[in-house]
GUPA-800074 format. One line per field, with one value per residue (C-alpha): residue number from 0; chain; x, y, z. Coordinates in nm, 2 decimals. Layout:
<atoms>
n	(NUM;...)
chain	(A;...)
x	(X;...)
y	(Y;...)
z	(Z;...)
</atoms>
This chain:
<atoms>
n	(0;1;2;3;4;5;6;7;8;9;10;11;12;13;14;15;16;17;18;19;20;21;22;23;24;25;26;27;28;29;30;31;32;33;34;35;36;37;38;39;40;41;42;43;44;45;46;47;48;49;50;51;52;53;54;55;56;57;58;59;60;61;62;63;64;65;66;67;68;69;70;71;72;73;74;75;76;77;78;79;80;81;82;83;84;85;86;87;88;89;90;91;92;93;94;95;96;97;98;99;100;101;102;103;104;105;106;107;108;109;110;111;112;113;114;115;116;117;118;119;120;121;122;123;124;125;126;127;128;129;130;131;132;133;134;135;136;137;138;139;140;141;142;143;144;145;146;147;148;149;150;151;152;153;154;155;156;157;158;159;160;161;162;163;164;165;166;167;168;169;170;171;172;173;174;175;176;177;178;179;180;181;182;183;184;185;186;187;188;189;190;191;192;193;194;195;196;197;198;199;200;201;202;203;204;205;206;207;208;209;210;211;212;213;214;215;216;217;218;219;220;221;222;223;224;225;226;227;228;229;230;231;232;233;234;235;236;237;238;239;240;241;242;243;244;245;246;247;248;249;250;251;252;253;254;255;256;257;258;259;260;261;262;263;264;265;266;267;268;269;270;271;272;273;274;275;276;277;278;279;280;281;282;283;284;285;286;287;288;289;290;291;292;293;294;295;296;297;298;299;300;301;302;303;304;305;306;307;308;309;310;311;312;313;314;315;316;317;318;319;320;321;322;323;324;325;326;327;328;329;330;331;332;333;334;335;336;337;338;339;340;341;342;343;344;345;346;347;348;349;350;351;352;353;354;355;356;357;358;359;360;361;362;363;364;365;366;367;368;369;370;371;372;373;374;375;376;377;378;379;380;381;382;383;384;385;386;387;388;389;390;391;392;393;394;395;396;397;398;399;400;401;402;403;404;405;406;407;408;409;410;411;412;413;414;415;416;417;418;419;420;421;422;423;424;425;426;427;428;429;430;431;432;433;434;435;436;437;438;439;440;441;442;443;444;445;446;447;448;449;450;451;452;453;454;455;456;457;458;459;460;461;462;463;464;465;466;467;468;469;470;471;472;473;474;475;476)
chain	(A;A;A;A;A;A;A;A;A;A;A;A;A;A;A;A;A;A;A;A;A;A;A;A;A;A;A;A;A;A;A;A;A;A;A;A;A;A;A;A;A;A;A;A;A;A;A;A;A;A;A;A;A;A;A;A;A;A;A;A;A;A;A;A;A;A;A;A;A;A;A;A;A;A;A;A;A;A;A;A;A;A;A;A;A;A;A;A;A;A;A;A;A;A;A;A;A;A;A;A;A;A;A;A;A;A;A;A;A;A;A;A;A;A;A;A;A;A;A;A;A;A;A;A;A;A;A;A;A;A;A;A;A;A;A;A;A;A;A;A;A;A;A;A;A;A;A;A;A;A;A;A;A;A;A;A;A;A;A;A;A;A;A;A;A;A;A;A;A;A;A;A;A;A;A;A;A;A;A;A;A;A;A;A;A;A;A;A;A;A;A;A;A;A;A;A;A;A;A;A;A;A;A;A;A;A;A;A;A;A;A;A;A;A;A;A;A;A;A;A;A;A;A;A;A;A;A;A;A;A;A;A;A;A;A;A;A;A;A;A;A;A;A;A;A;A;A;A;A;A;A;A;A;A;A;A;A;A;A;A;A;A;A;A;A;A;A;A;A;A;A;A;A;A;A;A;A;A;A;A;A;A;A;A;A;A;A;A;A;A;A;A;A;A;A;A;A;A;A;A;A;A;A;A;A;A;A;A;A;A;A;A;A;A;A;A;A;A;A;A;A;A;A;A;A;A;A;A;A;A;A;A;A;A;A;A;A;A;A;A;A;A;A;A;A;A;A;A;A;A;A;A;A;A;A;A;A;A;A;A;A;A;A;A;A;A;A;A;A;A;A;A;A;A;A;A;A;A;A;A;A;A;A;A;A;A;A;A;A;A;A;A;A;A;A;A;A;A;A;A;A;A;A;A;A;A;A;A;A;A;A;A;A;A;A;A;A;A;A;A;A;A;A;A;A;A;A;A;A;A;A;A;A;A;A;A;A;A;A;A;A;A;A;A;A;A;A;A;A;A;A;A;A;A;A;A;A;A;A;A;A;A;A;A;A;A;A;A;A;A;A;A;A;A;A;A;A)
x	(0.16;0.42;0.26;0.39;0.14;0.25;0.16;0.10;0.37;0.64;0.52;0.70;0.57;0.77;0.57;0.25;0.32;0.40;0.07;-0.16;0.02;-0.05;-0.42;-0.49;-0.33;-0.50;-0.81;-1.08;-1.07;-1.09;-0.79;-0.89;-0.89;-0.58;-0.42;-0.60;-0.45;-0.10;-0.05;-0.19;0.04;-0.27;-0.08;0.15;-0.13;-0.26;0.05;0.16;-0.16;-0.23;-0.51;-0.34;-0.52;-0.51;-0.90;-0.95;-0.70;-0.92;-1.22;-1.14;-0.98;-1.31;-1.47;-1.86;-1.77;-1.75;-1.90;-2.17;-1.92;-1.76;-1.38;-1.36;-1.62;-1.42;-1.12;-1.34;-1.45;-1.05;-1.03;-1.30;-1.24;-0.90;-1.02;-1.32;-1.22;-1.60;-1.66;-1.41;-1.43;-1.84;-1.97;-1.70;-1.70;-2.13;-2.19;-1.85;-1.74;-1.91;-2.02;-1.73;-1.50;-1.68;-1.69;-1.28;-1.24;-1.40;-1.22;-0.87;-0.97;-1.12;-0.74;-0.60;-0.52;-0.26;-0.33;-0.14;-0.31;-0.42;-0.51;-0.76;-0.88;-0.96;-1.15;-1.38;-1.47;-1.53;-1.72;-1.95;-1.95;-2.25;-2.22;-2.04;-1.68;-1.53;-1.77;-1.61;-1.29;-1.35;-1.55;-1.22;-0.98;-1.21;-1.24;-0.85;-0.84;-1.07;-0.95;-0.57;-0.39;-0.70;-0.84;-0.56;-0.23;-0.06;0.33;0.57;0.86;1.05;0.90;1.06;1.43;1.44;1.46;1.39;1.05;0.77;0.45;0.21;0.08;-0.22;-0.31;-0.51;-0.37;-0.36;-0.48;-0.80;-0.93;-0.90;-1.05;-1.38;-1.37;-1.37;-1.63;-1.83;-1.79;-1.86;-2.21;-2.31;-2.36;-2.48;-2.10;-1.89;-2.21;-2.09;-1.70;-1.75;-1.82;-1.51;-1.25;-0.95;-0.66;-0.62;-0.52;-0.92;-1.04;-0.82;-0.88;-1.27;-1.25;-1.07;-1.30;-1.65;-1.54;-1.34;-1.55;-1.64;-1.92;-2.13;-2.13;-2.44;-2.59;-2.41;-2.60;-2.45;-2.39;-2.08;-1.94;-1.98;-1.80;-1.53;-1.50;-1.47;-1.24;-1.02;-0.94;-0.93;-0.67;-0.49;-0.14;-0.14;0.10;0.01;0.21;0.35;0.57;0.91;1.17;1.55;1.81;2.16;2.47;2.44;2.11;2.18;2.00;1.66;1.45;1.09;1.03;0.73;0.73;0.50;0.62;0.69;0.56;0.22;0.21;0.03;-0.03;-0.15;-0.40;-0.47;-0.64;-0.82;-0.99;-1.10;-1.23;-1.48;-1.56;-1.65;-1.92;-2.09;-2.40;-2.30;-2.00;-1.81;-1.58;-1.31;-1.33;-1.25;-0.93;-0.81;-0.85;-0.70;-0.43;-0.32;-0.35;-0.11;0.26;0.24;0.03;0.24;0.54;0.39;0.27;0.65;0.77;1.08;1.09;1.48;1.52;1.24;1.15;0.80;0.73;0.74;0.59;0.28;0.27;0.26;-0.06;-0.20;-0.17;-0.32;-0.57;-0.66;-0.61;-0.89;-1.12;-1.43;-1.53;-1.23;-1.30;-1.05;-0.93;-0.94;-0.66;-0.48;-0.45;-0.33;-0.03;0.04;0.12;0.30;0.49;0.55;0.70;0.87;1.13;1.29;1.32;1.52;1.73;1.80;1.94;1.99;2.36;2.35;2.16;1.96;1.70;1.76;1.73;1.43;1.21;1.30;1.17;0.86;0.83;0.93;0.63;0.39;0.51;0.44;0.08;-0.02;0.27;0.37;0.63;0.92;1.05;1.43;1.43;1.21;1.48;1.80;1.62;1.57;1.95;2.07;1.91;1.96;2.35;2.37;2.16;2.39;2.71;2.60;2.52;2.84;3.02;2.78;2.62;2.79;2.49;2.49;2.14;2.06;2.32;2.12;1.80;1.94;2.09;1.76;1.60;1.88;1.73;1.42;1.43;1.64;1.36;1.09;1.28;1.43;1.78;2.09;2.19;2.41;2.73;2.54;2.36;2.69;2.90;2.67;2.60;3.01;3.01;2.73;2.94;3.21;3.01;2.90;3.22;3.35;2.98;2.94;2.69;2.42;2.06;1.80;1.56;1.71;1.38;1.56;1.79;1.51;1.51;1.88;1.76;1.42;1.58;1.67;1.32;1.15;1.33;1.09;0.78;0.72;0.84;0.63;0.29;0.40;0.38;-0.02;-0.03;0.12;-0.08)
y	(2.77;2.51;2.14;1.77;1.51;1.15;0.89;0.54;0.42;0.57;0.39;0.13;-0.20;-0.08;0.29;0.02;-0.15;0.10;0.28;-0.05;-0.12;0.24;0.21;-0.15;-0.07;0.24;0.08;-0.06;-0.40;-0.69;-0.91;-1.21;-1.07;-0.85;-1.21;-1.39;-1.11;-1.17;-1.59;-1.59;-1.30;-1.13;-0.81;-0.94;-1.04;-0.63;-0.47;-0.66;-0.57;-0.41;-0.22;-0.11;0.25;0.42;0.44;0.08;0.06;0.30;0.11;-0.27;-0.10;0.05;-0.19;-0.02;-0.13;-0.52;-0.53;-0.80;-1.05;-1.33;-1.28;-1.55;-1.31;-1.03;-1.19;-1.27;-0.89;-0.81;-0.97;-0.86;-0.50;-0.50;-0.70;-0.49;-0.15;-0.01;-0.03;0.26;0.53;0.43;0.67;0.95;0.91;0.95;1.21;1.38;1.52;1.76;1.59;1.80;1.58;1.26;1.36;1.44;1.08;0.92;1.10;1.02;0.65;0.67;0.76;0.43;0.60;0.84;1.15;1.55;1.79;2.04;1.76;1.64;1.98;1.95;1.64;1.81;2.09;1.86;1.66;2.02;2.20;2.28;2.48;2.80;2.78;2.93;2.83;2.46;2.58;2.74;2.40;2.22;2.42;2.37;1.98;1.97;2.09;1.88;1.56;1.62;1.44;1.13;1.05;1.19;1.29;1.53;1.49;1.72;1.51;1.66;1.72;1.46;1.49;1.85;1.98;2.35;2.21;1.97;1.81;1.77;1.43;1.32;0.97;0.76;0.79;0.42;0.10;0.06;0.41;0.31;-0.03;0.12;0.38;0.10;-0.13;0.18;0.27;-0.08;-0.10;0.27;0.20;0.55;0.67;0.47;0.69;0.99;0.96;0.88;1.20;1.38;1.22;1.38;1.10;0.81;0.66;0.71;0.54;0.25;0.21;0.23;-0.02;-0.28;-0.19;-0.21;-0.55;-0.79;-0.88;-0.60;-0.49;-0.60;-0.45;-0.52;-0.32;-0.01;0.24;0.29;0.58;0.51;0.32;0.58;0.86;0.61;0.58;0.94;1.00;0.74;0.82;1.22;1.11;0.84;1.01;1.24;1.13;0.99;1.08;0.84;0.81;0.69;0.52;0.62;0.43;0.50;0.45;0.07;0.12;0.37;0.67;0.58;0.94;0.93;1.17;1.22;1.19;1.33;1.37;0.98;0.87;0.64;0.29;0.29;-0.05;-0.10;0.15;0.02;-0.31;-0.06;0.04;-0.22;-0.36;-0.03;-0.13;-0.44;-0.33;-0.07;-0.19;-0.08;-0.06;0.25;0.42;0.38;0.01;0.09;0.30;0.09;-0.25;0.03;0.13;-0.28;-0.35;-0.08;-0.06;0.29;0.18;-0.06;0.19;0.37;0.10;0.01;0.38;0.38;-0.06;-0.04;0.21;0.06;-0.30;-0.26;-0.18;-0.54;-0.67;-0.46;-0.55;-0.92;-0.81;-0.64;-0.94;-1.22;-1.01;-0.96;-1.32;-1.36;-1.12;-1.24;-0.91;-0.98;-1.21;-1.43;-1.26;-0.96;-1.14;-1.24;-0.90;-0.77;-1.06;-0.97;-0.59;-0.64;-0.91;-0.66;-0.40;-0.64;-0.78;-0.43;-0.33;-0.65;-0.62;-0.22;-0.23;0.11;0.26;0.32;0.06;-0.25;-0.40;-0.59;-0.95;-0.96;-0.74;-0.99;-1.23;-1.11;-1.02;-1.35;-1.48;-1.20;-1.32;-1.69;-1.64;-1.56;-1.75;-2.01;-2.09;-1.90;-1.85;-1.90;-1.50;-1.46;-1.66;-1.50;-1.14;-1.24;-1.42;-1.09;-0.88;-1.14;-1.15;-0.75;-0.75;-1.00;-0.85;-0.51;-0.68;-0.84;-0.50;-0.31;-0.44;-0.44;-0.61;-1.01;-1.06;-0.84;-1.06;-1.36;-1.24;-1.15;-1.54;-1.71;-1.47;-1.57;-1.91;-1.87;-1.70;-2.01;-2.25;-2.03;-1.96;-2.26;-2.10;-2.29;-2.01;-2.23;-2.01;-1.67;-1.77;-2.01;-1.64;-1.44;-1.67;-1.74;-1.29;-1.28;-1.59;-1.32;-0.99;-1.14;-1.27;-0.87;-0.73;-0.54;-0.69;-0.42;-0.45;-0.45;-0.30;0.04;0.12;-0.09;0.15;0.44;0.34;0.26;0.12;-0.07;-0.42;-0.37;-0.25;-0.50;-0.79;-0.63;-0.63;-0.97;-0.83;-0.53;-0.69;-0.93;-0.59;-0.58;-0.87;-0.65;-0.31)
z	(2.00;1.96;1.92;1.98;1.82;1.93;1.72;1.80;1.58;1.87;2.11;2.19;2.39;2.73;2.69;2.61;2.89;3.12;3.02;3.03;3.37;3.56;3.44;3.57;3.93;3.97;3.79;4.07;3.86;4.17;4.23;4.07;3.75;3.77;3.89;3.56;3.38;3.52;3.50;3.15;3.04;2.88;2.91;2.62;2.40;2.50;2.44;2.08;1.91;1.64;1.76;2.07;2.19;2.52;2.46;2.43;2.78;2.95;2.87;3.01;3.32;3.40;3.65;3.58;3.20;3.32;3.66;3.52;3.34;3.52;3.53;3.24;3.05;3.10;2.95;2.61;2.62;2.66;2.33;2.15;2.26;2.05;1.79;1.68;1.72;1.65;2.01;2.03;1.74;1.69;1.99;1.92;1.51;1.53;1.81;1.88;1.55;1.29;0.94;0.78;0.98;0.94;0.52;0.61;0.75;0.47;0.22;0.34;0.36;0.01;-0.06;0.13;0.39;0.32;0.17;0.10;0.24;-0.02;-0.24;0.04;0.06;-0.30;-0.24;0.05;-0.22;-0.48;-0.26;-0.15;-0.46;-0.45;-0.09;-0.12;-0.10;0.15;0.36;0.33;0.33;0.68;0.79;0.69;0.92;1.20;1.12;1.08;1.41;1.59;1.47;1.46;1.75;1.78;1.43;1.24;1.21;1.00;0.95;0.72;0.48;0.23;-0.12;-0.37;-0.19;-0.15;0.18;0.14;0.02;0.23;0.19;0.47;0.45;0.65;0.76;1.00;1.40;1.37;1.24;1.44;1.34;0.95;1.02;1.17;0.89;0.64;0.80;0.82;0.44;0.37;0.58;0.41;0.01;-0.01;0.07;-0.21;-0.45;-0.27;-0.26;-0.64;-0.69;-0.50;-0.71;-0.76;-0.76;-0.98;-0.61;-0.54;-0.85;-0.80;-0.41;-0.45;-0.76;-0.55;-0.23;-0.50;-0.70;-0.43;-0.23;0.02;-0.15;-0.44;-0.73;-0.90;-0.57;-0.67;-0.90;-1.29;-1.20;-0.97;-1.27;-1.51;-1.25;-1.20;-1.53;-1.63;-1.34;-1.42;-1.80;-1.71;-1.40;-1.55;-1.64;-1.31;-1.08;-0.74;-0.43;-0.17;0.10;-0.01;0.27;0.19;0.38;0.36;0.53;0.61;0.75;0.98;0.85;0.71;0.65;0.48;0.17;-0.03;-0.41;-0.66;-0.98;-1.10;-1.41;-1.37;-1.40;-1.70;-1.73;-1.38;-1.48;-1.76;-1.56;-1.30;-1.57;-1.76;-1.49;-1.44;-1.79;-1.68;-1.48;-1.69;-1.88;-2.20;-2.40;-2.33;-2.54;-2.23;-2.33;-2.71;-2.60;-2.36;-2.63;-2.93;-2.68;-2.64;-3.00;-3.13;-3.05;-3.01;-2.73;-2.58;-2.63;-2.38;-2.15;-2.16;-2.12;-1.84;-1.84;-1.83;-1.58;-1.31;-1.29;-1.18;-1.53;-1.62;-1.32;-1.40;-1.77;-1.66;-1.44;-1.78;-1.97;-1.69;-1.66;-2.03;-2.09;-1.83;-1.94;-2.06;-2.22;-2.46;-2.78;-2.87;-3.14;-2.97;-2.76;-2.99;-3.12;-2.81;-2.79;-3.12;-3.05;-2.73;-2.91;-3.24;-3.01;-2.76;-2.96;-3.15;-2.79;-2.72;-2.98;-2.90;-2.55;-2.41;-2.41;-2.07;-1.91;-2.04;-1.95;-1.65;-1.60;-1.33;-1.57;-1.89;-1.70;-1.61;-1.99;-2.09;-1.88;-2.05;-2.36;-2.31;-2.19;-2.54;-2.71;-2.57;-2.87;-2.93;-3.26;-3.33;-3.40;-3.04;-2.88;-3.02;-2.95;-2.55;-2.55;-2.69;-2.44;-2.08;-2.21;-2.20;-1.86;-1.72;-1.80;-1.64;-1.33;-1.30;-1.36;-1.18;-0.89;-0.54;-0.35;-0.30;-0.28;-0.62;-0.82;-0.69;-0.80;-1.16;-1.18;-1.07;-1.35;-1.58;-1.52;-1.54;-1.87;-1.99;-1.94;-2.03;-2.36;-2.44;-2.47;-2.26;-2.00;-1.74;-1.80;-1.74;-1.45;-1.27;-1.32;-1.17;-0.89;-0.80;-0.84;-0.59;-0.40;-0.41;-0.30;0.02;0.16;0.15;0.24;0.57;0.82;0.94;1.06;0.80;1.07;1.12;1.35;1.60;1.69;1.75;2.12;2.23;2.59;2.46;2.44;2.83;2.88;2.71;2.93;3.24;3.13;3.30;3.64;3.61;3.56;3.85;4.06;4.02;4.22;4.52;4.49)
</atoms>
C-alpha cells in the first residue's frame, strides 16, 4: 500500500497553528485560560518551538491533565511540557515499543542521528550477535514498522548524485524525540557499554567519544573496557567513509535537492584527534597511541593527513584542530611536540613551493596552515616566508581569474591578510586587488534569496499575517 509519512519539518507555523487552534477550541480547557492563552500570545511561543509535537498539543488541551493547577500553573506546565520533551516519548518509549525498537532508537542516536539503513541494520546484528540471525533481522522489520511515521522517519535521496541510485536514510521524527533519547543514554551508563560494542561507523566512535569526555558523562565511571572497544573500532574504521546528507543548490537558489554521499575521503586528521583522545583515557599505553604519535612525526604521515588540501579547504581547518589539540595534550612530552612541528613543518613547505597545475592551494586553507605552523613555530625563516609568499601569490591570482562569487573573493583577501601578519610578508597589493575584484563581482551579481525553503509554501507569508486573528477566535467559541 502506497504511504505518505509527514515530517515535522513540513509543517509550517500556519499548519502549527491551525492544529494547536482546532485542539484548544474543541478542548474542554475553561475560558480563563483560553483568554490567558490569547492576550499573552502564548500560542506564538507554542507554535515557534523547537519541540513542537501534536502529542505534546494533545496533552495541555486535555483539561483532566491540568484540572488541579491554577490557570497561572497551567501556563508554567505549558512551558515545561515543550521544554522537556520526556513527559512525551517516556511512557510510549518504556511500555509501547518492543526492546528491538528501543535497541533501534539508541542505535540511530549513537550515529548522531542520521543513519543509512542497511548500515543500521548492521549495527542491530552486531549489537545481537550472539542471538541467531535472522531472528534479529525479522525483529528489525517488525521494529522498522512500528516506529516509522512517530519515532522515525525513513526518506530516499539519491546515492552520491546519481539518480538511478538511492539511499534510505533514517533519522529522528524530530528534535524532541532525539533529546529524550539522549537524556536517556546519558542517565543509562550501561548503554554507552553496550553501543560500544555495535560499532560499525567511524561516525559512532566519534559521536560516543564527544558524548563520554565533554561533559555528559564521566569518564572515569565508564569500564576500560569501553575504551579499549573504541579504540579497536576506531583504528579498524578510521579510513571508511562516513555518509551524510549533502544540500545542492543551484540555479540562484531556486532548486535546492538533498543527496547522500558515501564515498569521500575521511578527514584523517579529524580522526586523528578522536582518537587520541580514546588514548587518553585508557590506563595503559596503547599501541594506537604509538601509531597515531609515528604517523605525526613522519612526513609520510602528514602526506596523508594533508591528502586532497588543495582541492577541499576543510583539510586545513582540521589540521589546525590536530595541531591545538596536540599542543595541549598532556600525554605528549615536549619533545615529542616538537617532533611533531618538525614533520608537519618538513612536509609543509615542498608543498608550498609545488603548487598544483591545476589548482593551488587556496588562500583560506594557507591560512589556517599558517596558524598550524605558528603554534609550534612561531618564527618564520626567510625560506618559510618566501615558500608561503610563493604559494598565497598563486592562490590569489586563481581567485581573481576564477571566482565569480563576491563574498568568496572577500574571504580569500581577509586570508590574504591574515597570512601577511602572521608571516611577516607585506601583502597590501594582493589583498587591495582582490578586494576592488570582489568590489566588482557584486555590483553585476544577481540578487536571490539565500533561504530557498522560503519558497516551499508560496501562500505562507499571507498565512502567517493571521495567526493573531485566529487565536482571537477562541475567545468567541
Amino acid at each position: 500500500m502506497a504511504r505518505c509519512t509527514v515530517s515535522l519539518a513540513d509543517y509550517t507555523q500556519a499548519h502549527r497553528a491551525h492544529m494547536l487552534f482546532n485542539h484548544l477550541y474543541f478542548s474542554t480547557l475553561p475560558e480563563s485560560r483560553l483568554q490567558k492563552l490569547v492576550e499573552r500570545q502564548i500560542y506564538r511561543r507554542i507554535i515557534e518551538h523547537k519541540h513542537f509535537s501534536p502529542r505534546i498539543v494533545e496533552g495541555i488541551s486535555n483539561y483532566a491533565n491540568s484540572r488541579a493547577m491554577s490557570d497561572e500553573e497551567y501556563l508554567a506546565y505549558i512551558a515545561r511540557e515543550f521544554d522537556d520533551p520526556r513527559a512525551v516519548w517516556d511512557h510510549p518509549f518504556r511500555h509501547q515499543i518492543s526492546q528491538t525498537s528501543r535497541q533501534l532508537l539508541i542505535l540511530l542516536w549513537s550515529f548522531g542521528g542520521l543513519a543509512e539503513l542497511g548500515e543500521l541494520r548492521t549495527a542491530l546484528l552486531r549489537l545481537n550477535e550472539k542471538q541467531p540471525s535472522e531472528e534479529v533481522s525479522l525483529r528489525w522489520h517488525d521494529s522498522l514498522h512500528e516506529l516509522d511515521g512517530n519515532f522515525l522517519t525513513t526518506n530516499r535521496y539519491p546515492l552520491n548524485s546519481d539518480p538511478k541510485r538511492q539511499a534510505t536514510i533514517v533519522e529522528f521524527q524530530n528534535p524532541s524525540v532525539e533529546e529524550y533519547v539522549d537524556r536517556f543514554v546519558s542517565g543509562e551508563l550501561v548503554w554507552l557499554e553496550r553501543l560500544s560494542e555495535a560499532i560499525v561507523s567511524f561516525s559512532q566512535v566519534d559521536y560516543l567519544v564527544s558524548h563520554a569526555t565533554e561533559g555528559k558523562v564521566l569518564s572515569k565511571d565508564l569500564m576500560d573496557a569501553f575504551w579499549v572497544r573504541l579504540d579497536e573500532a576506531g583504528q579498524r574504521l578510521e579510513s571508511k567513509p562516513t555518509g551524510y546528507l549533502i544540500n545542492y543548490v543551484r540555479g540562484g537558489g531556486a532548486d535546492v535537492s538533498r543527496e547522500w554521499r558515501d564515498f569521500e575521503r575521511p578527514m584523517l586528521a579529524d580522526r586523528t584527534v578522536t582518537r587520541f583522545k580514546i588514548a587518553k583515557q585508557m590506563r595503559d599505553i596503547s599501541t594506537s597511541h604509538c601509531e597515531l604519535k609515528q604517523r605525526l612525526t613522519s612526513p609520510d604521515g602528514w602526506c596523508e593527513v594533508l591528502a586532497d588540501v588543495t582541492e577541499d579547504d576543510s583539510v586545513a581547518y582540521a589540521v589546525e584542530r590536530l595541531m591545538k589539540w596536540v599542543q595541549a595534550d598532556d600525554n605528549l612530552s615536549a619533545q615529542e611536540k616538537r617532533a611533531v612541528g618538525e614533520a608537519f613543518r618538513s612536509y609543509l613547505y615542498p608543498l608550498l613551493l609545488s603548487p598544483d597545475e591545476l589548482w593551488p592551494i587556496s588562500a583560506t586553507s594557507l591560512v589556517e596552515l599558517a596558524r598550524a605552523h605558528v603554534l609550534f613555530n612561531p618564527e618564520l625563516s626567510p625560506e618559510e616566508r618566501a615558500a608561503f609568499r610563493t604559494a598565497v601569490l598563486a592562490a590569489a591570482e586563481t581567485a581573481y581569474d576564477n571566482f565569480d562569487d563576491s563574498g568568496a573573493l572577500v574571504s580569500e583577501a581577509q586570508a590574504v591578510a591574515e597570512i601577511g601578519t602572521l608571516c611577516g610578508i607585506d601583502l597590501t597589493r594582493t589583498h587591495d586587488r582582490l578586494m576592488e575584484r570582489a568590489l566588482d563581482r557584486e555590483v553585476n551579481e544577481p540578487e536571490y534569496d539565500s533561504r530557498p525553503e522560503r519558497g516551499r509554501y508560496t501562500a505562507e507569508a499571507e498565512r502567517e499575517q493571521d495567526i493573531d486573528a485566529l487565536f482571537a477566535g477562541l475567545l468567541d467559541r
